[in-house]
C-alpha positions as CSV (number, residue, x, y, z in Angstrom):
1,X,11.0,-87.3,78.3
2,X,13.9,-86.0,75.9
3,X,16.0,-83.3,75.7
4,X,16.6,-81.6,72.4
5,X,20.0,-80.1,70.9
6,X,18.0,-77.3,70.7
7,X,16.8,-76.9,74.5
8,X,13.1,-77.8,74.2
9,X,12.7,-80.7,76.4
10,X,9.2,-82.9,75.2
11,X,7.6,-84.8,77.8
12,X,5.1,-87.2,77.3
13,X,1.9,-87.7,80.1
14,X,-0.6,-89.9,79.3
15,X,-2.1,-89.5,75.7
16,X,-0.4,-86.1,75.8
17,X,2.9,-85.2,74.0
18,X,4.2,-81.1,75.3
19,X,7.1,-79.5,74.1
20,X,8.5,-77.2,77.0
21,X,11.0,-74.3,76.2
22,X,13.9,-74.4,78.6
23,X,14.8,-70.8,77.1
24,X,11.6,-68.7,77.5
25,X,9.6,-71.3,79.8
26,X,7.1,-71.8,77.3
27,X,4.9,-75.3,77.1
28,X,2.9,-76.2,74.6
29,X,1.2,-79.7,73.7
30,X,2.4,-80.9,71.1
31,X,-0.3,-83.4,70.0
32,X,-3.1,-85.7,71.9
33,X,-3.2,-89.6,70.5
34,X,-6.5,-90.3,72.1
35,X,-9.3,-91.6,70.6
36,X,-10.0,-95.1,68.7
37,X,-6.4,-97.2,68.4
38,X,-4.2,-98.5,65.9
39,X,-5.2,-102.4,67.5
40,X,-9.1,-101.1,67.8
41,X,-9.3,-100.3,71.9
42,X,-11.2,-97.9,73.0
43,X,-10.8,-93.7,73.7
44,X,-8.1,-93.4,76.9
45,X,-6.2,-96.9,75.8
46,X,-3.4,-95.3,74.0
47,X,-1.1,-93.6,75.5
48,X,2.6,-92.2,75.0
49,X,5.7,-94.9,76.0
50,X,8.9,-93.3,73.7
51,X,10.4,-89.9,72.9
52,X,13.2,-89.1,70.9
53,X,14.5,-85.8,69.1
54,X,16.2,-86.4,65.9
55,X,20.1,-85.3,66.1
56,X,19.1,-82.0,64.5
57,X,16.1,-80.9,67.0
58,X,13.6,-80.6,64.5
59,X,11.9,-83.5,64.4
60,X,10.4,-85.9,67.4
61,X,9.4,-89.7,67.1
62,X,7.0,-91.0,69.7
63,X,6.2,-94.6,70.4
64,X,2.5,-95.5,71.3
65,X,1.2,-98.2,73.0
66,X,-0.6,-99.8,70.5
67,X,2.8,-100.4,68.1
68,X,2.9,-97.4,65.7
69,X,5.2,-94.3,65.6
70,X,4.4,-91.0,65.1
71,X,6.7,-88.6,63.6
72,X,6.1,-84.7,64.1
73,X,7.8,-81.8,62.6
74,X,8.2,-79.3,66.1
75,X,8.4,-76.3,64.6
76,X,5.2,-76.5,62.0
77,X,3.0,-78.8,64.9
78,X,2.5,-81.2,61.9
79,X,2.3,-85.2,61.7
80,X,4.9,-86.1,59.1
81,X,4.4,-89.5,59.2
82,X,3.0,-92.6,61.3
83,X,4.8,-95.8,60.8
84,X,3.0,-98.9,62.0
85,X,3.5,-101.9,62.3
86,X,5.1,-103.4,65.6
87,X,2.8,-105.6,67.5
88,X,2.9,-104.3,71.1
89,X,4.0,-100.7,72.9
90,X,7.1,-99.0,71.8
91,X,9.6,-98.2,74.6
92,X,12.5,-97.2,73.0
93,X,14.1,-95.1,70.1
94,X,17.0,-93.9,68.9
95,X,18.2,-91.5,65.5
96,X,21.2,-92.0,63.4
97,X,20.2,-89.1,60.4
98,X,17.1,-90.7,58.8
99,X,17.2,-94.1,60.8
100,X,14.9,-94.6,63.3
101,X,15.5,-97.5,65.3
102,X,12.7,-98.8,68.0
103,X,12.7,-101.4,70.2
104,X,9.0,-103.6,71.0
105,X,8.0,-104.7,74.1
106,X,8.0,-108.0,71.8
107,X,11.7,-107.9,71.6
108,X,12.1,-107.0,68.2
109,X,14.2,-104.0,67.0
110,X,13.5,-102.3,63.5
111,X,15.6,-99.9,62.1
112,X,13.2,-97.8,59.6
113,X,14.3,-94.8,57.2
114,X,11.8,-92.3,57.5
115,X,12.3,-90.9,54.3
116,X,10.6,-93.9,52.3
117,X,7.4,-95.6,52.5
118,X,8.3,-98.9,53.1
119,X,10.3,-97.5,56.1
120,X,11.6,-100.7,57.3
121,X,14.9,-102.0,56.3
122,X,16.6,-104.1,58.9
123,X,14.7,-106.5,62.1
124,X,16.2,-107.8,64.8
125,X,14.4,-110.6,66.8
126,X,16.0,-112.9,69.9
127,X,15.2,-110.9,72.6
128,X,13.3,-112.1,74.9
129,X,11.3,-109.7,76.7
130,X,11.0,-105.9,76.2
131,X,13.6,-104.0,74.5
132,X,13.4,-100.8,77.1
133,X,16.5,-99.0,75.9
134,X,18.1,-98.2,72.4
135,X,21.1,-95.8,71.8
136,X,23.4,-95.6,68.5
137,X,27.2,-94.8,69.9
138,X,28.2,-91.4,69.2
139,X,30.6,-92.4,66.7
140,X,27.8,-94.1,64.5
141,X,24.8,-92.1,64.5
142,X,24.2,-90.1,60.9
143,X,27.5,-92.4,59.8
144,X,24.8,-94.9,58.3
145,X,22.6,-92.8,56.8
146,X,23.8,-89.2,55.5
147,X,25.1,-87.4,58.7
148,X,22.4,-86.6,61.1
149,X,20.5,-84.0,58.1
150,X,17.4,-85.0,59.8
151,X,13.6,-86.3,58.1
152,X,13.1,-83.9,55.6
């Protein structure tokens, strides 16, 4: 679950990804990931572990079980972009502007800029177990990558 800048709060049940309006009450789902996975499993094994709005509201990264991100544009409903990938579920992100950082239930942590096909630029390995929390300090995130203008 994540709260946007915008006050739509996305929440994330199962394979099931629903954006609920904190101003009119409105819910609406988002997007379903069921069906055939990344790693080849069958319908009902994927499921939703991450949410995150970008800092500007518009845009929301979810982490799936099977390693690969999905980036949707809220306001159109539309898939942007799926990154893949990381080996294992994806319990944690984080934005700074076009940075997307996640965290593997391998331990690694990738920043990736959205904006560009080969989306990662930076790994960081020697964790041990699952990396279940990521957050850029206040003071940093969009300072590394344009200010926080979001995907597009």
């Amino acid at each position: 679950m994540d709260w946007s800048c915008t006050n739509l709060v996305a929440i994330g049940l199962g394979e099931s990804v629903y954006v609920w309006n904190a101003e009119t009450g409105d819910v609406n789902l988002l997007c379903s990931v069921g069906g055939e996975s990344a790693a080849g499993g069958i319908e009902g094994d994927e499921y939703i572990c991450s949410l995150k709005w970008a800092e500007d509201g518009s845009y929301l990264a979810i982490g799936l079980s099977s390693g690969p991100i999905q980036v949707y544009d809220v306001e159109s409903e539309t898939l942007v972009r799926t990154m893949s990938g990381h080996l294992s579920r994806v319990p944690s992100l984080s934005w700074s502007g076009a940075i997307l950082s996640s965290g593997c239930r391998t331990g690694d942590i990738w920043n990736s800029v959205v904006r560009i096909g080969q989306h990662r630029v930076a790994e960081m390995k020697g964790h041990r177990g699952e990396v279940c929390g990521l957050e850029w300090r206040p003071e940093m995130a969009g300072g590394l990558s344009g200010g926080g203008q979001g995907v597009g």
